[in-house]
C-alpha positions as CSV (number, residue, x, y, z in Angstrom):
1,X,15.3,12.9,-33.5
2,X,17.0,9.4,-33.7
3,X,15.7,6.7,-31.5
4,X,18.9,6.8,-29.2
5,X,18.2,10.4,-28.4
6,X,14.8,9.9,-27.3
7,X,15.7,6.9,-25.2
8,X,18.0,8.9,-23.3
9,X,15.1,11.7,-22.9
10,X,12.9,8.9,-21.4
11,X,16.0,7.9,-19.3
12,X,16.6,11.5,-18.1
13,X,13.0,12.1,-17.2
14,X,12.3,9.0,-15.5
15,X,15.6,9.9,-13.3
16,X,14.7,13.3,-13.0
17,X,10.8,11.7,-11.3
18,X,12.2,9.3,-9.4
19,X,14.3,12.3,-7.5
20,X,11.1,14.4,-7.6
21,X,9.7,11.2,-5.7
22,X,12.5,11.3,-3.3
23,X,12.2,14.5,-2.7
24,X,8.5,14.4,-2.0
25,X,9.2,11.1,0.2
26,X,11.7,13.1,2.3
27,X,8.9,15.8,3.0
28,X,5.7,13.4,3.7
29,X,8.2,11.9,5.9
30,X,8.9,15.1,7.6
31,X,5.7,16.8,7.4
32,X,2.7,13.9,7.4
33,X,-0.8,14.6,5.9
34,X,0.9,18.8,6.1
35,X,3.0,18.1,2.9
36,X,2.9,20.9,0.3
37,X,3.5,21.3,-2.9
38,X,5.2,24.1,-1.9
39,X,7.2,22.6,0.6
40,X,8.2,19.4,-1.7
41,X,9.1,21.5,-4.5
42,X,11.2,23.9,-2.3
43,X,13.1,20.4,-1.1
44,X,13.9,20.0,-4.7
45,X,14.9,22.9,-5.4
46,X,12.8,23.6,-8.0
47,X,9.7,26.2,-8.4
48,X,6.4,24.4,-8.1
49,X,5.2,25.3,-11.9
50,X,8.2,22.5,-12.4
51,X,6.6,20.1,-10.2
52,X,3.2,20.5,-11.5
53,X,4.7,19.9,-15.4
54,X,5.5,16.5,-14.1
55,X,3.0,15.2,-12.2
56,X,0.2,17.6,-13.6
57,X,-1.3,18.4,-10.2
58,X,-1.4,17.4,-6.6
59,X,-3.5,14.2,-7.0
60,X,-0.9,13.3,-10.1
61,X,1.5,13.4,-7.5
62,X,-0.2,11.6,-4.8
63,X,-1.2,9.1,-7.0
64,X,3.1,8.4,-7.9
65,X,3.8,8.3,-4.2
66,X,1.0,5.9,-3.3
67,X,1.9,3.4,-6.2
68,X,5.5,3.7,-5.6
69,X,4.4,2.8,-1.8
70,X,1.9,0.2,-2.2
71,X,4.5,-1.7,-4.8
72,X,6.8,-2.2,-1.8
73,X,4.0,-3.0,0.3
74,X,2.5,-5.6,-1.7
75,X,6.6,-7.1,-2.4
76,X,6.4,-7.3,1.2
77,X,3.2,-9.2,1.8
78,X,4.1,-11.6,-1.2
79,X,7.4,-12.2,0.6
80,X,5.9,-13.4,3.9
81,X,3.0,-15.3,2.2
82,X,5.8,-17.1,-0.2
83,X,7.7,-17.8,3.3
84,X,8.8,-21.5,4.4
85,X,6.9,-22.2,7.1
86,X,3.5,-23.6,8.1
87,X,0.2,-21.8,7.1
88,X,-1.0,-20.4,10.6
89,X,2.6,-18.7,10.8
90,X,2.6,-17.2,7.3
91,X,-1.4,-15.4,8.1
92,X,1.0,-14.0,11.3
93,X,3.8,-13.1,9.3
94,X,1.4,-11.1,6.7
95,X,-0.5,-9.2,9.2
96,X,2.8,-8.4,10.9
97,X,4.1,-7.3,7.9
98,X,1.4,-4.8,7.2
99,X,1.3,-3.5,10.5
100,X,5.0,-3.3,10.6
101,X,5.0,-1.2,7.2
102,X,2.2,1.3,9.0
103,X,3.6,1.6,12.7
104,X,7.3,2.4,11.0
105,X,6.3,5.1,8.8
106,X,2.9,6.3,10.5
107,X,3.8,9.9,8.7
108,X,3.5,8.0,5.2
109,X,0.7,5.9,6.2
110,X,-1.5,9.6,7.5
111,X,-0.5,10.9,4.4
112,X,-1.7,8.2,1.9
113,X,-4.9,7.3,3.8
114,X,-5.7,10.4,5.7
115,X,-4.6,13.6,3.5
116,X,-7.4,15.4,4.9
117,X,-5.6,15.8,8.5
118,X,-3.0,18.2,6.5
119,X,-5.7,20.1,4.9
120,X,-5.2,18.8,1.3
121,X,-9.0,19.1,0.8
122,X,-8.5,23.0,1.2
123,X,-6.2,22.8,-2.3
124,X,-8.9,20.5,-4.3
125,X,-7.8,17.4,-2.9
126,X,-10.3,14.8,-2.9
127,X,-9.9,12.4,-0.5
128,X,-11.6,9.5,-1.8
129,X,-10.8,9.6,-5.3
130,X,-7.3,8.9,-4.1
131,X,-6.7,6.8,-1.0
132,X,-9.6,4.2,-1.9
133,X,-7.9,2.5,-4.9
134,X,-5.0,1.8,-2.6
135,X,-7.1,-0.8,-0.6
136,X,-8.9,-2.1,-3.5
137,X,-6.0,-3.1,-5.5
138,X,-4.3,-4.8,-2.0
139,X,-7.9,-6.4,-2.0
140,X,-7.4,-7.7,-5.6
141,X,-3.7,-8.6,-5.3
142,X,-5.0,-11.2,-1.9
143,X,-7.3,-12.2,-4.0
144,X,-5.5,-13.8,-6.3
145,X,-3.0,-15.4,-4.1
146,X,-6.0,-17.1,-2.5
147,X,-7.6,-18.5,-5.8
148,X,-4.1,-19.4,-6.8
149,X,-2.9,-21.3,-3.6
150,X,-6.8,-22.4,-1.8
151,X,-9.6,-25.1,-3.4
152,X,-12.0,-23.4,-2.1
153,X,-14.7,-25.6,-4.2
154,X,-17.5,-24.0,-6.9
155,X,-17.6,-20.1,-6.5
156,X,-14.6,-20.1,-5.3
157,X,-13.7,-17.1,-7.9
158,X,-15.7,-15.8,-6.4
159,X,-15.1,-16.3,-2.7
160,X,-11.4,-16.0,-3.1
161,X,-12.5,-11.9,-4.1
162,X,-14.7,-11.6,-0.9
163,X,-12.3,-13.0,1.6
164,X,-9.2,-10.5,0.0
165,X,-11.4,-7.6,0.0
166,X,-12.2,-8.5,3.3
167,X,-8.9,-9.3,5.0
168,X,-7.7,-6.0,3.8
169,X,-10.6,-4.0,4.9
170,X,-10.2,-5.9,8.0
171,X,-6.2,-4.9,8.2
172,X,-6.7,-1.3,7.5
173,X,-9.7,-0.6,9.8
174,X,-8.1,-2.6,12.9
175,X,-4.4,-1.1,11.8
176,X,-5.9,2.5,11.7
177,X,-7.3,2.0,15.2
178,X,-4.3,0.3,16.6
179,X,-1.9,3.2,15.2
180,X,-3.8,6.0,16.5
181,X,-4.7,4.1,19.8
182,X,-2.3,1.5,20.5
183,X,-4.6,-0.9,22.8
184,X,-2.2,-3.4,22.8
185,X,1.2,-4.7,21.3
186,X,1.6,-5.3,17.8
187,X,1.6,-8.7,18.9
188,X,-1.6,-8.8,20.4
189,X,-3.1,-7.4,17.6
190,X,-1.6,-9.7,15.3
191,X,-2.6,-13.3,16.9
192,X,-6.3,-12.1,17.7
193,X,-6.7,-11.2,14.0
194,X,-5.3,-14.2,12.9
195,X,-7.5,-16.2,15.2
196,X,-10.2,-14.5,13.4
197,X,-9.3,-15.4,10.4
198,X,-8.0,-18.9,10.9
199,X,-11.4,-20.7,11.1
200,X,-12.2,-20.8,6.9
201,X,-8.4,-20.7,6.3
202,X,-7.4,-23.6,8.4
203,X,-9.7,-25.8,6.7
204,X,-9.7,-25.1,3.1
205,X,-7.2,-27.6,1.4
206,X,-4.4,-26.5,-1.5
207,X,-5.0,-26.2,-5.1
208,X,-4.0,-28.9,-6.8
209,X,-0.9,-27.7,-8.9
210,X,-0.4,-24.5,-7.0
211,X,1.8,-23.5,-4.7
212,X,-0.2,-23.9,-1.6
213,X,-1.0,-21.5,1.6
């Protein structure tokens, strides 16, 4: 097999995931946390041996949706962090964003963080395994805009690590409550976070040769 022939394999079976993807998509959007394999491969229109050859089991295949999710996510935080405007209105804009992700497709949001409300853990599904990466690599991606952009003095490797883990945790517990209660308008939510944040934030000064916060 010459090498053009195998790059056109790799091109076909990346096309042929990506529709597997959309496919899948199309039914979480439909069905929530309820999403089968059954169900996504019937959307398909394949049998489900099919899907399992390409994603090797149901967590394989959670674990494509959730990147392919949390990669447009985090595009979206980086956009309204990278935004022209003064610090306290990009911390708004961020939150806003998340929440805006969450409240838009709550049916995508139940599935990636609460699978267990569909009964995945009856077909092996383990909860944790899956949906706690997510907010650890959101925690990791803050992070590193904060120890990029803030001088937040010695141990501030450190600190910048402790403030995105928290922030996130922060975002997901208070977005979770807010989605399945809605206390109050998005709004609300957004400025009292943001006050609660904006103490430590407010005062820490730019990095030298960064691109600021």
């Amino acid at each position: 097999m010459d090498t053009t022939q195998r790059t056109d394999q790799a091109r076909s079976a990346d096309r042929r995931r990506r529709e597997l993807l959309e496919a899948a998509d199309r039914v979480v959007l439909r069905d929530g946390p309820g999403a089968s394999m059954n169900a996504i491969a019937a959307e398909a229109g394949i049998t489900k041996p099919i899907l399992y050859r390409h994603f090797g089991d149901k967590g394989g295949l959670y674990a494509a949706l959730a990147k392919r999710h949390t990669d447009a996510l985090l595009d979206s935080l980086r956009a309204a962090l990278d935004a022209p405007a003064e610090r306290r209105e990009r911390v708004e804009q961020t939150l806003d964003t998340y929440l805006t992700a969450i409240e838009a497709r709550p049916q995508v949001y139940r599935f990636l963080m609460h699978p267990s409300e569909g009964g995945q853990q009856s077909e092996g599904f383990d909860v944790g395994k899956h949906s706690a990466p997510l907010l650890r690599r959101m925690g990791e991606e803050l992070a590193h805009v904060i120890g990029d952009r803030l001088d937040l003095g010695p141990g501030g490797e450190q600190l910048a690590r402790v403030w995105g883990h928290g922030i996130v945790g922060m975002m997901h517990a208070a977005g979770d409550w807010w989605l399945g209660e809605r206390p109050c308008t998005r709004a609300e939510l957004v400025r009292s976070l943001a006050d609660l944040l904006w103490g430590r934030l407010a005062a820490a000064g730019d990095k030298v040769g960064g691109p600021g916060f």
